[in-house]
NULOLUM-179790 format. One record per residue (C-alpha): residue number from 1; x, y, z. Coordinates in Angstrom, 2 decimals. Last residue first. Layout:
N
<tordo><num>NUM</num><east>X</east><north>Y</north><up>Z</up></tordo>
...
//
This chain:
175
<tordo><num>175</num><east>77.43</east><north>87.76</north><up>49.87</up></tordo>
<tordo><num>174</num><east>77.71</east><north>91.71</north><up>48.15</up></tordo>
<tordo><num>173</num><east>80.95</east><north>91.77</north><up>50.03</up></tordo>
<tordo><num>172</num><east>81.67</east><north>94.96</north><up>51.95</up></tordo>
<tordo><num>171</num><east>84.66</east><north>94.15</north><up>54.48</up></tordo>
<tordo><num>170</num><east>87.15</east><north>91.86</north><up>51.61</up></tordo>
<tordo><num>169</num><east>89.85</east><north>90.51</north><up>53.82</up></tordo>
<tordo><num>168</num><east>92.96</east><north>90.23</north><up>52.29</up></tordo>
<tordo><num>167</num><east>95.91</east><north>87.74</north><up>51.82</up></tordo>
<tordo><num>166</num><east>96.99</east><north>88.06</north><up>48.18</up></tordo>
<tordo><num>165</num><east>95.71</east><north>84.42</north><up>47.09</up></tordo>
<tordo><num>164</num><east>92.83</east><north>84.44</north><up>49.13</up></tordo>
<tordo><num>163</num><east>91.85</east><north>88.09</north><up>47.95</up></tordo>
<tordo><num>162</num><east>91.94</east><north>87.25</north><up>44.44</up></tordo>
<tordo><num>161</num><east>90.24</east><north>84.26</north><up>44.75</up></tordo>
<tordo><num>160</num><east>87.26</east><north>86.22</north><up>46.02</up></tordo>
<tordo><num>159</num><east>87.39</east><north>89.72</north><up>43.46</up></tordo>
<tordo><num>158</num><east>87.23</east><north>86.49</north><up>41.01</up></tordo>
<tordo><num>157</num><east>84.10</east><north>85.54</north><up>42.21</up></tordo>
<tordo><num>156</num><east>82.76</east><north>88.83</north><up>42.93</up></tordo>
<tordo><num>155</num><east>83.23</east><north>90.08</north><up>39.96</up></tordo>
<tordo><num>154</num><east>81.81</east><north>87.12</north><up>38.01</up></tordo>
<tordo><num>153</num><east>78.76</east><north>87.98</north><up>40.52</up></tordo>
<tordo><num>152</num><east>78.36</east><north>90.75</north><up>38.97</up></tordo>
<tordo><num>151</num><east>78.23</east><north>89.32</north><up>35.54</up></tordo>
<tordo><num>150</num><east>75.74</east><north>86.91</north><up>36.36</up></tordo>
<tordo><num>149</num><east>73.49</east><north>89.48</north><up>38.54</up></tordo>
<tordo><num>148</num><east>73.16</east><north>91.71</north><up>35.84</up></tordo>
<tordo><num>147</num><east>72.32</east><north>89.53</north><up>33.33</up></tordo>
<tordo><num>146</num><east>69.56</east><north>88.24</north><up>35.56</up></tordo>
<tordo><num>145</num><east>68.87</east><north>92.15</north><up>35.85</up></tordo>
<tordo><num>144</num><east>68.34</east><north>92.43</north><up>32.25</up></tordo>
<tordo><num>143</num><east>66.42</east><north>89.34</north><up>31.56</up></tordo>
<tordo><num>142</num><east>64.00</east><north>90.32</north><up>34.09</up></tordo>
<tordo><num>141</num><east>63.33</east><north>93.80</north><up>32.74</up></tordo>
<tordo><num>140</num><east>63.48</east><north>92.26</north><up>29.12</up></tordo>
<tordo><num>139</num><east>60.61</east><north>89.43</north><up>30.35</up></tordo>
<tordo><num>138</num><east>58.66</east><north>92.20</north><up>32.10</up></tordo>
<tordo><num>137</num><east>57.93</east><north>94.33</north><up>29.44</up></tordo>
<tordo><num>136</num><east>57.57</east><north>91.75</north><up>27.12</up></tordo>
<tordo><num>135</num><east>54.93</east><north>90.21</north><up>29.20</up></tordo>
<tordo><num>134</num><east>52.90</east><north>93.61</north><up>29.51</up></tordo>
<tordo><num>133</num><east>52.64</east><north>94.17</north><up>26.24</up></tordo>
<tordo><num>132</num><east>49.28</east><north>92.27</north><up>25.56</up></tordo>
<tordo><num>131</num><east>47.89</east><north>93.34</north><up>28.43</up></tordo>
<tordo><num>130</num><east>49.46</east><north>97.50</north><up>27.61</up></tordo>
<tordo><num>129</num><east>47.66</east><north>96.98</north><up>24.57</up></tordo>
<tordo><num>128</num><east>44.22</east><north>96.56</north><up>25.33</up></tordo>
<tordo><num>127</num><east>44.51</east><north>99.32</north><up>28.32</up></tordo>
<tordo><num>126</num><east>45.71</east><north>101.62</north><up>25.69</up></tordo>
<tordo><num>125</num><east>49.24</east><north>102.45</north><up>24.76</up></tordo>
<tordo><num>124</num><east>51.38</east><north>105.58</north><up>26.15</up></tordo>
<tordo><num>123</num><east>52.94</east><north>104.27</north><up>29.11</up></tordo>
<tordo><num>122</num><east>53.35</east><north>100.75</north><up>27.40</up></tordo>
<tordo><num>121</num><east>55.55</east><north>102.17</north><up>24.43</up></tordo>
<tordo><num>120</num><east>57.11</east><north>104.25</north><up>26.76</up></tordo>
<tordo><num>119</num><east>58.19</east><north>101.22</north><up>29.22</up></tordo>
<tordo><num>118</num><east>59.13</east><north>99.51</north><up>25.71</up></tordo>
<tordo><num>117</num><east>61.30</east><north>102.53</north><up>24.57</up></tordo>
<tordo><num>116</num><east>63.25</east><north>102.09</north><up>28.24</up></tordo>
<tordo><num>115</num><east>63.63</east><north>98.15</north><up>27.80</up></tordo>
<tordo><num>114</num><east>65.04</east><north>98.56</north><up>24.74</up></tordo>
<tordo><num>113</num><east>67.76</east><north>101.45</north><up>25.87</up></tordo>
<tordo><num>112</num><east>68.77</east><north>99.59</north><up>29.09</up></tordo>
<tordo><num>111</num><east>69.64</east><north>96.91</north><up>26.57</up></tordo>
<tordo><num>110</num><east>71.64</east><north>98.89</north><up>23.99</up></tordo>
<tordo><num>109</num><east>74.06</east><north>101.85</north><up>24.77</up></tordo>
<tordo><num>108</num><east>73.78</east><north>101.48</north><up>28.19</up></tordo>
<tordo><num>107</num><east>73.72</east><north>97.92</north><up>28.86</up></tordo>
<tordo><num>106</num><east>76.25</east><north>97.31</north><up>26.41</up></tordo>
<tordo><num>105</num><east>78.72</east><north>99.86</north><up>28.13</up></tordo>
<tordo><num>104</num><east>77.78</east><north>97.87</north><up>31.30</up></tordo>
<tordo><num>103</num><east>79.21</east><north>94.40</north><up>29.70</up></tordo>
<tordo><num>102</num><east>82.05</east><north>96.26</north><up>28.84</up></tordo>
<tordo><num>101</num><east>82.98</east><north>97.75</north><up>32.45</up></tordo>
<tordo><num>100</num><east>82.33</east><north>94.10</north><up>33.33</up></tordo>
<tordo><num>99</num><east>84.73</east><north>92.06</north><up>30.85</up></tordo>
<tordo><num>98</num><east>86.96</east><north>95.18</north><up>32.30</up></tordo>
<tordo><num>97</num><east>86.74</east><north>94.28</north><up>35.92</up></tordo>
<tordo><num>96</num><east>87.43</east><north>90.91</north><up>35.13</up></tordo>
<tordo><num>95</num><east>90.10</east><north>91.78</north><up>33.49</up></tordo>
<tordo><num>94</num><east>91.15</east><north>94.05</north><up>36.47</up></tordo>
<tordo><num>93</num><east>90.47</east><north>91.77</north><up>38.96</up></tordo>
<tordo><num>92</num><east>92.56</east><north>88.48</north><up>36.80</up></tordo>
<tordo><num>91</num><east>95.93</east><north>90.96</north><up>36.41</up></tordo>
<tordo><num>90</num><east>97.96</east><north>89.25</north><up>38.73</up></tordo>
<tordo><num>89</num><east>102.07</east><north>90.05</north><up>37.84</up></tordo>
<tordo><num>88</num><east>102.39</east><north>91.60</north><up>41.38</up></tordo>
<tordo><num>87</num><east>99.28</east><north>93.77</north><up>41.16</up></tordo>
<tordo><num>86</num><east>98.53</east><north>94.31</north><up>37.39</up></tordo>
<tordo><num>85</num><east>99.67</east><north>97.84</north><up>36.14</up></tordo>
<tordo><num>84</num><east>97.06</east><north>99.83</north><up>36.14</up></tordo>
<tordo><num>83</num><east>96.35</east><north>102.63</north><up>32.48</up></tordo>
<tordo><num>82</num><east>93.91</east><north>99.99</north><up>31.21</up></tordo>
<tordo><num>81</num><east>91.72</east><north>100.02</north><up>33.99</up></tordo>
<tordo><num>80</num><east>91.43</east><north>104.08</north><up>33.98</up></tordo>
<tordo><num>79</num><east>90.56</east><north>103.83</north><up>30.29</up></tordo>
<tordo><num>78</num><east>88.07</east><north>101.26</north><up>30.37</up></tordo>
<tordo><num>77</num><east>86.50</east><north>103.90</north><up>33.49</up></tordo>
<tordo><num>76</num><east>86.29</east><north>106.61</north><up>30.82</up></tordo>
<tordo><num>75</num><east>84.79</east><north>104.32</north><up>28.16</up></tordo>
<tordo><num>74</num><east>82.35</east><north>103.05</north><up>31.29</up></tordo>
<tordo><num>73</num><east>81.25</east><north>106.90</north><up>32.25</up></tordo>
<tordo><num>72</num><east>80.78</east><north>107.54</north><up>28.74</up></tordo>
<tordo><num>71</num><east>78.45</east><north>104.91</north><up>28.22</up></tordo>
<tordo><num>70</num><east>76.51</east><north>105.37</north><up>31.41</up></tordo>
<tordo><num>69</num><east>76.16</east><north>109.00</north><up>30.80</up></tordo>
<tordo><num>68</num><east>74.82</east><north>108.04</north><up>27.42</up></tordo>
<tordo><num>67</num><east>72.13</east><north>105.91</north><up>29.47</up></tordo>
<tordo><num>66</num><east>71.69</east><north>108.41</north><up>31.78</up></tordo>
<tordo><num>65</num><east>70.32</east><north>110.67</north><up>28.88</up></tordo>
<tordo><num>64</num><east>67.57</east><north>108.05</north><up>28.21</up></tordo>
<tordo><num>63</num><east>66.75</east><north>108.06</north><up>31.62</up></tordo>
<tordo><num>62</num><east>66.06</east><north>111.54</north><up>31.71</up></tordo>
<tordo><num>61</num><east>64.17</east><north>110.90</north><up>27.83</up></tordo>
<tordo><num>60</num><east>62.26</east><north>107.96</north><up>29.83</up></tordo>
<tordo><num>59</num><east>61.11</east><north>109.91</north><up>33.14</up></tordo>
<tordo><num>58</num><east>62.38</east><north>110.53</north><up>36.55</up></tordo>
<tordo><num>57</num><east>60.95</east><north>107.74</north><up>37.93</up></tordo>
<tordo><num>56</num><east>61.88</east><north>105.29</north><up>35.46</up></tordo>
<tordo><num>55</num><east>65.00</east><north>104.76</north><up>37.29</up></tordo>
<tordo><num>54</num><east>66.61</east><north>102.31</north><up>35.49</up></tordo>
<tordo><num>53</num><east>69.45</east><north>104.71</north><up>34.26</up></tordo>
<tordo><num>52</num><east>69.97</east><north>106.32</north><up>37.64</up></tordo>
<tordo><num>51</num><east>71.00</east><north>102.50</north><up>38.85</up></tordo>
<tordo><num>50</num><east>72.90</east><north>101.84</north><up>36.17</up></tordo>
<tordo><num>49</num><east>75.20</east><north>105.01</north><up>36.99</up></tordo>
<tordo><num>48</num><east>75.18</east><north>104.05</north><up>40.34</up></tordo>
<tordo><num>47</num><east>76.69</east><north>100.62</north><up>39.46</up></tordo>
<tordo><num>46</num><east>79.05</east><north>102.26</north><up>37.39</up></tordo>
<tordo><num>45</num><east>80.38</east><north>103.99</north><up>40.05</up></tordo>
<tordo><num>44</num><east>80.44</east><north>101.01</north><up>42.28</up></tordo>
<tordo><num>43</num><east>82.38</east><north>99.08</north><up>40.01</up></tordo>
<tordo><num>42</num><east>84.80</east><north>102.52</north><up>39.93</up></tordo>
<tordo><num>41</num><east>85.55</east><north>102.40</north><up>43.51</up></tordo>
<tordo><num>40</num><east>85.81</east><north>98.32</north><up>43.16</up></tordo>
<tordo><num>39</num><east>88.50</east><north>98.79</north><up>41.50</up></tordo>
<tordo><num>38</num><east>90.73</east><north>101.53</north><up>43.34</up></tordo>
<tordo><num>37</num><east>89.21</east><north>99.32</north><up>46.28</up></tordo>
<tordo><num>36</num><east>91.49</east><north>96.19</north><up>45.06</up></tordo>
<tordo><num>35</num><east>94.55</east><north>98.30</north><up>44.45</up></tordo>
<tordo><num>34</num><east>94.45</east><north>100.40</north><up>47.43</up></tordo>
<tordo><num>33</num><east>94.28</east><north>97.07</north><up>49.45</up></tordo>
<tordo><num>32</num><east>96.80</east><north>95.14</north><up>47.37</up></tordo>
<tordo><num>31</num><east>99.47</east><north>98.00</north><up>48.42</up></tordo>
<tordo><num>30</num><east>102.54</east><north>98.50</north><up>46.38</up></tordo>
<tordo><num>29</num><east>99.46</east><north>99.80</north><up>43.67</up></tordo>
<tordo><num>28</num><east>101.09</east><north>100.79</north><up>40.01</up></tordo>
<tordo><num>27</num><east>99.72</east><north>103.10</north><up>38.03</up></tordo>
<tordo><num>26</num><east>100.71</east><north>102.71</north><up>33.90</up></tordo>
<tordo><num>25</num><east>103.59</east><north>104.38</north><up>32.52</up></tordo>
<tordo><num>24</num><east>106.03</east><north>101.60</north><up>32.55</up></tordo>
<tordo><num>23</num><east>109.66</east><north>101.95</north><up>32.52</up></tordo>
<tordo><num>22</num><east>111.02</east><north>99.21</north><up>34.45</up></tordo>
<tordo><num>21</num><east>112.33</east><north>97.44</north><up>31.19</up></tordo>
<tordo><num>20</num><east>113.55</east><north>101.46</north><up>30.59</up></tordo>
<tordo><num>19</num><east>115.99</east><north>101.53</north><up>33.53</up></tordo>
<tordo><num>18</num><east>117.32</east><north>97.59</north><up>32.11</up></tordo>
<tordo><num>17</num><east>118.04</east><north>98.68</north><up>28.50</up></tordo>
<tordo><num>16</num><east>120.10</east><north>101.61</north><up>29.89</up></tordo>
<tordo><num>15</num><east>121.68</east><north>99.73</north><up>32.42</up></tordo>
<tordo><num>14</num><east>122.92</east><north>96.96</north><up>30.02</up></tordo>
<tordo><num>13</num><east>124.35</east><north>99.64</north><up>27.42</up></tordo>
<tordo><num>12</num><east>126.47</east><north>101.34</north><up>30.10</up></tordo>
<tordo><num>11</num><east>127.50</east><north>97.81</north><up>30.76</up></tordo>
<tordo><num>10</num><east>128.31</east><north>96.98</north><up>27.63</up></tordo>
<tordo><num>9</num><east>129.91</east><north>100.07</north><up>26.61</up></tordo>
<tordo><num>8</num><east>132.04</east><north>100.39</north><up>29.87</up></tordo>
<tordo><num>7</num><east>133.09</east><north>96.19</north><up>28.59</up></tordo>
<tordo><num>6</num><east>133.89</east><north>97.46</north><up>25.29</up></tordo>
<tordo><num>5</num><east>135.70</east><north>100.25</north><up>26.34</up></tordo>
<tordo><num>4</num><east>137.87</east><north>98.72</north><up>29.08</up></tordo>
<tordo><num>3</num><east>138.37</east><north>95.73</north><up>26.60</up></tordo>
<tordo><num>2</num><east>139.85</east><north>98.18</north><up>23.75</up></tordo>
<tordo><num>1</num><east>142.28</east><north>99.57</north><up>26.68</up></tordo>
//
C-alpha cells in the first residue's frame, strides 16, 4: 500500500511538472511561413515608419513627431518579438529582428533627429551658410542610409539561412 502511494505521488507529481515545462505564454507558429511573415510584417512597419520620418516634405516638426511615432512603434514591436516562441528551437530571425527593431529605435530617437535639426538649420541659414553646411548635411544623410542598408541587409542575411534550413521560399526579397 505505502508503494501504491508513493509511486501515484510520483507520477501525479511527474505530470504536473511536465504540463507546466510546456507552459509557455509566448505565440508559437506550427507553420514557418506564418512565422517568418509575422516578422517581416512588422520589418515592414517599421520601415514605413522610417520612411514618413525622412520625409522632409511634410515639414521638420511633422517629421519630428514621426520620429516619436517611430520610437513607440519599435518599443511596441520589441514587445511583440519578445512575446514568440522561437520556431522549432531557432530563434536567429527574431534576434535578428530585434538587433533591428533596436537599431530603428536609435534612428528615431537620435539620428533621424540630427539630421532633421541640420535640414532646419540649412532651411533657415543664408546662402553663405547653407555652402558651408551643405557637406554635413549630406555626410549624416549618407551615413544614415549606409547604416540603413547594413542592418537591413543583416535581416536579410539571416532571413536567408533561415529559410534554407526550414525549407522555404522567400517571394519578396529585397535582392
Amino acid at each position: 500500500m505505502k508503494f501504491g502511494f508513493i509511486f501515484s505521488t510520483a507520477v501525479a507529481f511527474m505530470l504536473l511538472v511536465s504540463c507546466n515545462m510546456n507552459n509557455d505564454k509566448r505565440r508559437g507558429f506550427k507553420d514557418v511561413v506564418e512565422y517568418n511573415d509575422f516578422i517581416v510584417d512588422h520589418i515592414n512597419s517599421l520601415d514605413s515608419a522610417y520612411i514618413l520620418a525622412l520625409a522632409t516634405d511634410s515639414g521638420i516638426d511633422v517629421c519630428m513627431k514621426k520620429c516619436d511615432d517611430l520610437v513607440v512603434l519599435c518599443d511596441k514591436t520589441t514587445e511583440e518579438f519578445k512575446g514568440i516562441q522561437p520556431y522549432e528551437g531557432d530563434s536567429t530571425l527574431t534576434m535578428q529582428a530585434l538587433a533591428y527593431t533596436q537599431f530603428m529605435r536609435n534612428n528615431g530617437k537620435t539620428e533621424i533627429k540630427k539630421l532633421l535639426k541640420l535640414i532646419d538649420a540649412y532651411q533657415n541659414a543664408s546662402m553663405e551658410e547653407q555652402e558651408k553646411m551643405v557637406d554635413e548635411v549630406q555626410s549624416t544623410a549618407e551615413e544614415i542610409d549606409k547604416q540603413y542598408d547594413i542592418e537591413i541587409n543583416k535581416v536579410d542575411q539571416v532571413q536567408q539561412k533561415f529559410s534554407k534550413k526550414h525549407n522555404f521560399k522567400i517571394l519578396n526579397s529585397r535582392h
